[in-house]
C-alpha positions, -999 to 999 in steps of 0.1 A, spaced: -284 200 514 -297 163 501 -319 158 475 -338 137 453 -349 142 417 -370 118 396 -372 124 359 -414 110 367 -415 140 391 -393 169 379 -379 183 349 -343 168 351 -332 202 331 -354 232 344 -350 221 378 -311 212 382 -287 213 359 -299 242 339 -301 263 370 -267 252 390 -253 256 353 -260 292 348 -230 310 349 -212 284 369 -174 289 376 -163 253 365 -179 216 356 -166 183 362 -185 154 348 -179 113 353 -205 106 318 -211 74 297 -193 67 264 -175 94 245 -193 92 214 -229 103 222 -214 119 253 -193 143 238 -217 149 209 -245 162 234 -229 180 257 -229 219 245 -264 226 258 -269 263 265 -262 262 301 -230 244 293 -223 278 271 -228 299 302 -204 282 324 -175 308 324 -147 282 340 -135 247 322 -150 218 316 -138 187 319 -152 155 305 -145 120 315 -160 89 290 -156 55 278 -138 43 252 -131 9 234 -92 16 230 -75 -10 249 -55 -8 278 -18 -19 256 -28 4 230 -21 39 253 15 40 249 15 36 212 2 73 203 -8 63 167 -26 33 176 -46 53 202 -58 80 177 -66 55 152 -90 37 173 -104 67 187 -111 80 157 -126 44 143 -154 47 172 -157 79 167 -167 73 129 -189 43 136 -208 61 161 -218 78 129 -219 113 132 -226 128 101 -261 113 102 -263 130 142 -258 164 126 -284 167 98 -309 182 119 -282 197 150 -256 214 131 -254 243 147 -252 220 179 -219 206 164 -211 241 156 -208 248 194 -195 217 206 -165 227 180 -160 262 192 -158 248 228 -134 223 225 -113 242 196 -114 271 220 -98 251 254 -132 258 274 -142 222 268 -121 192 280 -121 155 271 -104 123 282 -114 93 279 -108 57 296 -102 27 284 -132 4 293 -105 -26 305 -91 1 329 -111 -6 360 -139 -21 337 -171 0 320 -168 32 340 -201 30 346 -209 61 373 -228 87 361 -216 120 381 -206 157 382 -193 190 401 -208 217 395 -190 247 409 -216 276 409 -210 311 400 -210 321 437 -176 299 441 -200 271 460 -199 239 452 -226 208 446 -224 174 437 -246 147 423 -247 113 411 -275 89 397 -285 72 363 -281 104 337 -259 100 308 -250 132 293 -270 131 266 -304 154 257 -323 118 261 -310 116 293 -321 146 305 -349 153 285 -364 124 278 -353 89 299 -365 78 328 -335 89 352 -328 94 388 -305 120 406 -297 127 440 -280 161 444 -259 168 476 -240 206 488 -223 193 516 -185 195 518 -182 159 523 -204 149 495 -190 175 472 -153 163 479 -163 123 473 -175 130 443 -147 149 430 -121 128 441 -136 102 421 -136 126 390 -97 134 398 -90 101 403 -101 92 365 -87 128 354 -50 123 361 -54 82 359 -23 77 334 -45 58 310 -68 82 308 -64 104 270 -70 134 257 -99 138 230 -72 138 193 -74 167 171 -87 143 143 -119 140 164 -121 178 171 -115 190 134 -140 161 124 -168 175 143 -157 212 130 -160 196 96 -196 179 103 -204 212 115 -204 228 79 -212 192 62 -231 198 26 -233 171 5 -237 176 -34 -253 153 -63 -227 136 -88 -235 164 -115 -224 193 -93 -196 171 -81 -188 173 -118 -183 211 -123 -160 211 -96 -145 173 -92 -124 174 -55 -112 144 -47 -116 146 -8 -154 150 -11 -152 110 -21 -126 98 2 -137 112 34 -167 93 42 -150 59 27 -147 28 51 -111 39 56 -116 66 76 -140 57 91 -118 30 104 -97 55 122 -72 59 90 -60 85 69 -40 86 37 -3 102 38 3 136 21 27 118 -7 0 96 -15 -30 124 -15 -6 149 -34 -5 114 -65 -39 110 -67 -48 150 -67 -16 156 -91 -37 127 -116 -70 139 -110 -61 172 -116 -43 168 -148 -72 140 -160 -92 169 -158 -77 202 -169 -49 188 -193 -68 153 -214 -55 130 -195 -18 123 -167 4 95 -177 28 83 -152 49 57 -136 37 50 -102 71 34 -88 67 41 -48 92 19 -25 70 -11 -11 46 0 18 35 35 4 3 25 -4 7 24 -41 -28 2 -40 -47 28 -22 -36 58 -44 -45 34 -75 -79 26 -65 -85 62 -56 -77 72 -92 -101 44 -105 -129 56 -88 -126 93 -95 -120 89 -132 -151 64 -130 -172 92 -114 -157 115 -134 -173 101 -169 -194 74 -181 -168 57 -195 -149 24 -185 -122 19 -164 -99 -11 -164 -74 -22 -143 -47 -49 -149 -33 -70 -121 -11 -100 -119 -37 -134 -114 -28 -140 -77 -40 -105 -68 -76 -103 -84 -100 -110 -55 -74 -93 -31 -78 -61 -53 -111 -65 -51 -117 -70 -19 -94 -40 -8 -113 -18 -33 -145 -23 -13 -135 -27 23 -108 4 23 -133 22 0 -167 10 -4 -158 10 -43 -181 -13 -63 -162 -32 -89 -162 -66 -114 -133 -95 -119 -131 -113 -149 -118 -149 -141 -121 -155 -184 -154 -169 -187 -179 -150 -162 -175 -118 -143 -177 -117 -104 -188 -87 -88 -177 -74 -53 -201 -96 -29 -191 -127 -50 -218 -133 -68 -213 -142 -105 -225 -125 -135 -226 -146 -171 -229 -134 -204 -265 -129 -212 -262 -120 -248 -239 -125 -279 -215 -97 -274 -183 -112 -260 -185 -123 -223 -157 -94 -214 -176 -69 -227 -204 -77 -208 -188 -56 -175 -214 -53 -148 -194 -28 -128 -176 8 -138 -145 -3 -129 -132 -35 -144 -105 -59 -129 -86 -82 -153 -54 -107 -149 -23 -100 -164 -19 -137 -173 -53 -135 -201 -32 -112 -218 1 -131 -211 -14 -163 -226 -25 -143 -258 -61 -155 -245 -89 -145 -272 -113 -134 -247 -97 -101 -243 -90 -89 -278 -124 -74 -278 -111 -50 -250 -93 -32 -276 -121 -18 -291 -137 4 -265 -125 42 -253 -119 42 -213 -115 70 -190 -93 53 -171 -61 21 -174 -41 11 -147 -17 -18 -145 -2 -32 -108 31 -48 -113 32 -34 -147 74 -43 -149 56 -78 -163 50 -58 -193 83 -58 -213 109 -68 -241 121 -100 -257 146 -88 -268 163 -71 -233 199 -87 -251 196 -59 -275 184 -25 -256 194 -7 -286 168 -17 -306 130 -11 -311 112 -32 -281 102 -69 -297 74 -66 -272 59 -96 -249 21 -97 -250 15 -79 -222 34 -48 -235 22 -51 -267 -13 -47 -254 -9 -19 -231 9 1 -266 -23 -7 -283 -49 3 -249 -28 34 -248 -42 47 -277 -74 42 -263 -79 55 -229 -75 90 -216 -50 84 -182 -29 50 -179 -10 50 -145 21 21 -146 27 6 -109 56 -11 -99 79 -11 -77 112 -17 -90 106 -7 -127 139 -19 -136 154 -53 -135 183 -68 -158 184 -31 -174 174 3 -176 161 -2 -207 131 -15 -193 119 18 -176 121 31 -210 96 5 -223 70 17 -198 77 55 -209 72 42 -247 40 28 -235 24 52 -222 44 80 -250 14 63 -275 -10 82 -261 10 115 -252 37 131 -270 49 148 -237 61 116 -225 92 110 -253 83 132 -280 74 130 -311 87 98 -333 120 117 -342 127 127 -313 164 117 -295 143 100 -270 131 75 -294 156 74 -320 187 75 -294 172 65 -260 205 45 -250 225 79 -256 200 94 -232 201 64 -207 239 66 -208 235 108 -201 212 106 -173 235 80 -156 267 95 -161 284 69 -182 289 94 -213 298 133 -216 267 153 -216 261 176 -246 260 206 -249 247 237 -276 232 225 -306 234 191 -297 217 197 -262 185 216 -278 182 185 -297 176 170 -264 155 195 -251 132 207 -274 115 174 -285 96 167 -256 100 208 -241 93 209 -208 63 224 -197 64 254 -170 46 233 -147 75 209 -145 95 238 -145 120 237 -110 149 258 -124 134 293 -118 110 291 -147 139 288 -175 111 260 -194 85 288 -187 108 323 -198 119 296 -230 81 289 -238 75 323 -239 103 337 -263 96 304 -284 57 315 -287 45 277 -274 12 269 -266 10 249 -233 -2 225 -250 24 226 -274 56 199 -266 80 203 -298 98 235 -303 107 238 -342 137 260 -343 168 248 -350 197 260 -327 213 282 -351 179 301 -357 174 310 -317 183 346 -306 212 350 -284 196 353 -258 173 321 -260 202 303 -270 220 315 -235 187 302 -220 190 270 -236 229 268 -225 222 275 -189 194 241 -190 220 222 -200 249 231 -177 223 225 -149 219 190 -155 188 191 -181 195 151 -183 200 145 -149 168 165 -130 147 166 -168 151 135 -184 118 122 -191 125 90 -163 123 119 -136 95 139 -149 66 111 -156 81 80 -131 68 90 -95 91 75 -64 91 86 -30 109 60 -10 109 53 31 137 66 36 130 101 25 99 101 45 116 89 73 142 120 74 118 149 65 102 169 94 65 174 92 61 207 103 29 206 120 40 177 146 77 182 146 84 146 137 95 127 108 68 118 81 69 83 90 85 64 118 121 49 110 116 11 102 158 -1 99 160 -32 85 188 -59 102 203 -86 87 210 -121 106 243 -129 117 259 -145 92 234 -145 66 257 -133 41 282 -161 43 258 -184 32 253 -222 39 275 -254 32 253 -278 15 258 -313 29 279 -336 14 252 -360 3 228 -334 -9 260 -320 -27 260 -348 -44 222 -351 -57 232 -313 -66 259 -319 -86 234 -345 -105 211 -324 -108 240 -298 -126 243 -328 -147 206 -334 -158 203 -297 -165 232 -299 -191 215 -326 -211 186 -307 -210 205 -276 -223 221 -297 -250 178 -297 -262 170 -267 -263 159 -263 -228 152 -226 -220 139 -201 -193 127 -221 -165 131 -253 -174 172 -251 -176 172 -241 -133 140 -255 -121 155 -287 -103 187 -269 -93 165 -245 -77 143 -269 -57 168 -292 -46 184 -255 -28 148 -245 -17 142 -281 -3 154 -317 3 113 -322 2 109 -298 -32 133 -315 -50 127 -350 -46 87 -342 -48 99 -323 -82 122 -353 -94 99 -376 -87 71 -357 -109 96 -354 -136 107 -392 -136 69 -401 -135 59 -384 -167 92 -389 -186 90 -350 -194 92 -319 -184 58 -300 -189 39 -267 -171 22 -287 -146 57 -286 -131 59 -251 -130 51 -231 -104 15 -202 -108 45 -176 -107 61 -191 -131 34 -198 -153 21 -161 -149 58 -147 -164 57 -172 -193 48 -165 -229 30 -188 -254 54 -197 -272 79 -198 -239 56 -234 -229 77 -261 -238 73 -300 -230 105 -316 -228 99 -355 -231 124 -374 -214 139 -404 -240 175 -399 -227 183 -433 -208 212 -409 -192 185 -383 -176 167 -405 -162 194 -422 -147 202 -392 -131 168 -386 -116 166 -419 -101 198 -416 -88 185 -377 -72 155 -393 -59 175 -420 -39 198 -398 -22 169 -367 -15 145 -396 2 171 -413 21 186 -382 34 153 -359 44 167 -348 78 198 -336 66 179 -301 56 204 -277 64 177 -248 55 154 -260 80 179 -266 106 189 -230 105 153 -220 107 140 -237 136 174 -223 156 164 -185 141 131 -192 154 142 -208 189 177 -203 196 175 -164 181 139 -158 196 125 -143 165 95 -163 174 91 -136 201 89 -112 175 65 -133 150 82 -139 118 70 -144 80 90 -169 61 87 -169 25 94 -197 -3 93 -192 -37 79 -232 -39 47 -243 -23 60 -278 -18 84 -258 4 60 -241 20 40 -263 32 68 -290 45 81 -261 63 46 -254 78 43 -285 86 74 -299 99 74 -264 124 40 -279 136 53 -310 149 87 -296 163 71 -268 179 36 -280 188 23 -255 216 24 -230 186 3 -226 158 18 -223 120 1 -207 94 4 -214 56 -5 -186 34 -6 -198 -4 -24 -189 -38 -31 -225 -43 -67 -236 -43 -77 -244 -3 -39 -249 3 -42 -220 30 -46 -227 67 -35 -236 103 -12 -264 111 -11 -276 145 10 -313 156 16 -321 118 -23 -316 108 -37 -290 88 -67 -267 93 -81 -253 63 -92 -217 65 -96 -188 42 -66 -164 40 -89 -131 49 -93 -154 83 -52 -157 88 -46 -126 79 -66 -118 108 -47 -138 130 -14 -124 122 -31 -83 130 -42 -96 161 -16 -109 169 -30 -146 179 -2 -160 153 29 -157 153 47 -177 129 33 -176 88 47 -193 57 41 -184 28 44 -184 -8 50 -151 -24 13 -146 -25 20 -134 9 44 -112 -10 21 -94 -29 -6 -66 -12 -8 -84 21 0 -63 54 20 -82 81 32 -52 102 23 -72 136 53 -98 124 88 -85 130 112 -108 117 113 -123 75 131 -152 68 137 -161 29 144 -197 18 152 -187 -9 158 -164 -32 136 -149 -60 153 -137 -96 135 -104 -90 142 -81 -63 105 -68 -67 94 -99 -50 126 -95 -27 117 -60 -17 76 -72 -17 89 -96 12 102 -72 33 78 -47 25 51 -70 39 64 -64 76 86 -29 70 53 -7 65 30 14 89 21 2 120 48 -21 128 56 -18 162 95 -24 161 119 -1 151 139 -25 138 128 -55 115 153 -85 106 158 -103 79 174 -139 72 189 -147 37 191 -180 30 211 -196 3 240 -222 -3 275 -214 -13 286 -221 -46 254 -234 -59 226 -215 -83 218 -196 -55 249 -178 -50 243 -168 -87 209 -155 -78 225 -137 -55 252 -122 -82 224 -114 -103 205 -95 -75 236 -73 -65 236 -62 -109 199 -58 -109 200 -33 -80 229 -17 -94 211 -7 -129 180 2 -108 200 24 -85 220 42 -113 182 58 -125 160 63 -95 183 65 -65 191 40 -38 171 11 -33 161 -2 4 190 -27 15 176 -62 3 206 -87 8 225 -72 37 253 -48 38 280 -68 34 266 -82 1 257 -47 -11 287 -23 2 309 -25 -34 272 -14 -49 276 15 -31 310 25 -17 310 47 -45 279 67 -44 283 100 -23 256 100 7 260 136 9 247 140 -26 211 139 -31 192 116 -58 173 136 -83 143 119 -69 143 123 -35 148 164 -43 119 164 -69 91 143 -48 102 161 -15 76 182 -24 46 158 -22 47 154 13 37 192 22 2 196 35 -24 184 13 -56 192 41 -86 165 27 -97 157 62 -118 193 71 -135 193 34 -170 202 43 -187 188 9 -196 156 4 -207 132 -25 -235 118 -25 -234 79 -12 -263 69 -31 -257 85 -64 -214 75 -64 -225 38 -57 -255 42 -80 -230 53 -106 -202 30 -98 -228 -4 -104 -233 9 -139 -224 -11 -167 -202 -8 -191 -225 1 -224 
């Protein structure tokens, strides 16, 4: 039978669906979006149906998203934050509390529909079959929500007729078992289980029981449909934890590129900042001080302050001046501090005054800038650059100092030890006390730990091992630390053990024997126990229990075809090469050093267009001065490393005019570029979208623009840390725009080709490129590895990535290359494999020799941080209000 309802004339509830409700059999219901939909659905009559019920909404997700599983949840999830539930539930949890128990339970049913489908699914609809097995349908204007029913003006007609009945629920099956359609995720379920027992708590009883999950999961990042990885939420708990119980954690952050080293760092800032009332600071290289910023709020909603050497500028941009006499960077207006590496570098007398506060809190991002003069004499004490000599001194002076980098060894593994010594000045756990073998011998202990000497054993072993001892926390050799600890009568505290080998008791001494037959230096050694790695690959081959798959989805990287053999520099650019070779002696035979003895050999490689634009600035000025020197450049230079070279030698300058003449009058003879434009075209990597990277901007940008006019139905983009340098070109002409704004491009996918400097290198996420070409080749396979890492990360939808080498044969940049191969070998012979960085043939005699079958000490000891760590269903939350209150503070 037909008929009518009018929410102006009936109760919508009382008079229809409550009653056809009661006890119904089954439910099937076409409803509005999924959000408020879903949320109001578990009315009591919905309780007493006995059968299933089955859901259709809206959803935002788009209709190219649905094969991509990850992408689906993520978006899902992102509306269902925004929607803002939590505020929903403060006066209907129990309402959430049923909605969870029917969907947990199977009774409940969701899927939802992408609104590009067939459009908005706009029908409002349902079957209701009634607990006598008969069926009625009806259709009008009700969303199910309690407005809707309760409230709203609605209309509803109602219909028990067979024909009715099976229109309707054709319609319903129709959307049901549509192939777009999806199921509700188990992140939305568990999140509404969670809101369900939601309590928040004030910052002071946050205090007597600090978890770190009651401040992350309300932060913009989840709510934006993300989640952090176990590896990186087992770092940040493993800090917090011992910054709490244990005065303070010290470590090495030195994750593989794409972890999220970033995220875990600014987590750590903001709980030590909440944790106390004391500063935090954090150190990052020049290029990456807004970006930090920037990530800290938007991933976090973390208030914070950058120092630019004058003024501070806090997170909405506005500035902040010195308003009294103290010193201007002592004036913080934020908790948590951002400085540049380069004030420090430059030995700039703004920031001595940071060395006389206490902070809760230091971390440094690319800390491997931080190291030794004197790397051509690793035996010795470290004759310290200024960064490094800083961080010794702030060591004394804060409670936890985390060390990020991702490579933290270059020319020599000496240089991992120089980040242990700095943080060992605040901690004797990290290298012992100051006669220990680990500061007084650390080469012998290098030289164990890698294999190249005889490890010793007895007496000469406890010397090893009792100066720092272990503690039973670190202990993975079935408690020997903890059993020694014991016998010896240690403290936990305590990390020197004062008996001499001779005075143990047999059987400690047996203990003792047995650590260092089992490879103390090897799986011990204080590189393993306070640097942190977990690289890709690891994650890639371990099984997450819970979903059968790997940790994270294998990302292989592929080299170009022929990228290892290198290009044949033309004859006539051979020739302003071989001038240049010529130049750079005389400048040798002055004193030349560090940059100044490769920069034009480099250029003219990078460039036809670098190096004339560089031999023409040189010829110009008659000297060779910083201006010519790239911000990179600048920002790994020392005081006294600035040098101005002025140019009296009639012979140089000869030379230079003689570069410049061939370099203008052969422009087109760019090999480099040649070979780019054919990876782009002929190789269809512009299918992909591809990221190509020079280490010059004059590079750069010519290769920006020049694409632009050969290829002008496509936009270029130019990402650079220069000034308003950044932008679109399109026919030869350049569109200035902010990099947030091309960044934006690149994720949506709207463009497809980017050149950058390696301030695209550095913290930027390119995952929708899949193809990185190099022009050339950085000293440092940090910004190597930072390249690769921009597009080799989560969320890239290839399995595959490629990657294009470029370089000349038998010029400078075959000896980059050389250099590269050595650097990756020391790094390699401490931490474990690196990811392949110059392609396999380049690599193979690094490591023909290494068994795969054997296991790095590494990847056994950090297999463990990707079990289970469950922040996601915590049920108390922070405060908002009082952790930004807090957070604004500043510093006193």
């Amino acid at each position: 039978m037909l008929n009518h309802y009018s929410s102006r004339r009936n109760n919508l509830l009382d008079e229809f669906l409550n009653p056809s409700l009661k006890n119904a059999q089954g439910y099937d219901r076409l409803a509005g979006y999924f959000c408020s939909s879903v949320l109001e659905v578990a009315g009591e009559a919905i309780e007493s149906v006995d059968g299933p019920i089955r859901v259709v909404c809206n959803s935002n997700v788009k209709k190219e998203d649905v094969e991509v599983a990850k992408m689906v949840k993520r978006k899902l999830v992102k509306e269902w934050k925004y929607s803002r539930p939590e505020e929903k539930a403060i006066l209907c949890q129990e309402r959430f509390k049923k909605l969870y128990d029917l969907l947990k339970s199977g009774k409940m049913q969701v899927k939802v529909m992408p609104d590009d489908v067939y459009g908005l699914v706009h029908a409002k609809a349902g079957v209701i079959t009634r607990h006598d097995g008969s069926k009625i349908a009806y259709i009008g204007s009700v969303n199910e929500t309690r407005a809707a029913w309760t409230e709203n003006y609605e209309m509803l007609w109602s219909d028990d007729s067979e024909k009715s009945v099976k229109w309707v629920q054709e319609e319903f099956d129709f959307f049901w078992n549509n192939p777009y359609a999806l199921e509700l995720c188990d992140a939305i379920i568990e999140d509404i289980g969670r809101i369900a027992q939601r309590r928040v708590v004030s910052l002071d009883e946050w205090r007597k029981n600090p978890e770190p999950a009651s401040v992350v999961i309300e932060s913009p990042m989840y709510k934006d449909g993300l989640e952090l990885w176990n590896h990186q939420k087992y770092f940040i708990k493993m800090v917090f934890e011992e910054h709490v119980n244990k005065g303070g954690a010290r470590y090495i952050l030195a994750d593989e590129v794409g972890l999220g080293k970033t995220a875990q760092l600014a987590l750590i800032a903001e709980l030590t900042a909440l944790y106390s009332d004391k500063p935090v600071l954090i150190l990052v290289p020049k290029t990456l001080l807004f970006q930090w910023q920037d990530e800290l709020k938007s991933m976090f909603g973390i208030p914070s302050a950058v120092f630019d050497g004058n003024k501070w500028v806090i997170e909405n941009g506005r500035e902040v001046k010195p308003s009294n006499g103290r010193p201007a960077i002592l004036q913080c207006p934020r908790k948590i501090a951002i400085i540049s590496h380069g004030l420090i570098k430059r030995a700039s007398r703004a920031i001595e005054p940071l060395l006389e506060l206490e902070y809760e809190c230091v971390l440094v991002d690319e800390a491997h800038k931080a190291r030794r003069k004197n790397l051509n004499k690793p035996a010795e004490e470290p004759e310290s650059n200024n960064l490094m000599n800083f961080l010794v001194k702030l060591s004394l002076r804060t409670k936890t100092m985390i060390l990020a980098t991702a490579t933290p060894i270059q020319l020599h593994p000496v240089e991992g030890w120089d980040l242990l010594y700095i943080l060992a000045q605040g901690s004797e756990r990290i290298l012992g006390s100051e006669i220990s073998q680990w500061k007084r011998h650390h080469l012998d202990g290098i030289a164990y730990i890698c294999g190249q000497k005889e490890m010793p054993l007895g007496s000469d072993a406890w010397q090893w091992i009792k100066d720092p001892l272990p503690s039973e926390d670190e202990d993975n050799m079935s408690f020997l630390f903890g059993d020694l600890r014991k016998f010896l009568g240690l403290r936990k505290d305590e990390t020197k053990a004062r008996f001499n080998y001779s005075e143990l008791d047999p059987h400690v001494r047996d203990i003792v024997d047995l650590i260092a037959r089992e490879d103390f230096f090897k799986n011990y050694n204080p590189f393993i126990r306070f640097m942190v790695r977990r690289r890709r690959e690891t994650l890639e081959k371990l099984i997450d229990p819970e979903t059968g798959k790997p940790y994270l989805e294998k990302i292989e990287i592929k080299f170009g075809e022929g990228q290892d053999r290198g290009l044949s520099m033309p004859w006539r650019i051979q020739r302003a090469y071989d001038l240049a070779l010529d130049f750079t002696s005389l400048l040798k035979e002055r004193g030349a050093k560090g940059f100044y003895k490769t920069l034009l050999l480099r250029r003219v490689c990078s460039s036809i267009h670098a190096g004339l634009k560089t031999a023409r600035a040189i010829f110009a000025k008659k000297a060779i001065d910083e201006s010519i020197l790239t911000e990179d450049e600048l920002e790994d230079m020392e005081d006294d490393d600035l040098l101005t070279l002025d140019l009296s030698n009639a012979k140089e300058l000869e030379y230079l005019s003689e570069i410049i003449d061939i370099l203008d009058n052969n422009r087109e003879e760019d090999l480099k570029y040649n070979k780019i434009k054919e990876i782009l075209l002929k190789m269809k990597w512009i299918e992909r979208g591809c990221v190509i990277f020079s280490e010059y901007f004059d590079t750069a940008q010519w290769t920006a623009q020049r694409l632009s006019e050969d290829i002008p139905d496509v936009g270029i983009g130019l990402y650079a840390g220069i000034g308003n340098s950044s932008g679109i070109y399109k026919k030869g002409k350049l569109h200035v725009m902010p990099r947030d704004e091309i960044k934006g491009l690149v994720l949506d996918g709207r463009l497809k080709v980017l050149v950058g400097t390696d301030a695209a290198g550095e913290g930027l996420n390119l995952q929708a490129l899949g193809t990185v070409i190099n022009i050339d080749l950085p000293w440092n396979p940090i910004r190597l590895e930072q390249r690769i890492g921009r597009i080799r990360r989560a969320g890239q939808l290839y399995k595959e990535v490629y990657v294009y080498n470029l370089f000349y044969r038998g010029s400078i940049e075959e000896h980059v290359h050389n250099k590269l191969k050595k650097r990756i070998k020391h790094t390699e012979e401490i931490i474990g494999p690196v990811s392949p960085l110059l392609g396999d043939e380049r690599i193979k005699d690094i490591i023909e020799d290494i068994d795969e079958k054997e296991e790095h000490p590494f990847d056994i000891k950090y297999r463990q941080h990707v079990a289970k760590v469950d922040w996601e269903n915590v049920s108390t939350v922070l405060n908002d209000e009082e952790r930004v209150e807090h957070l604004i503070k500043p510093w006193m």
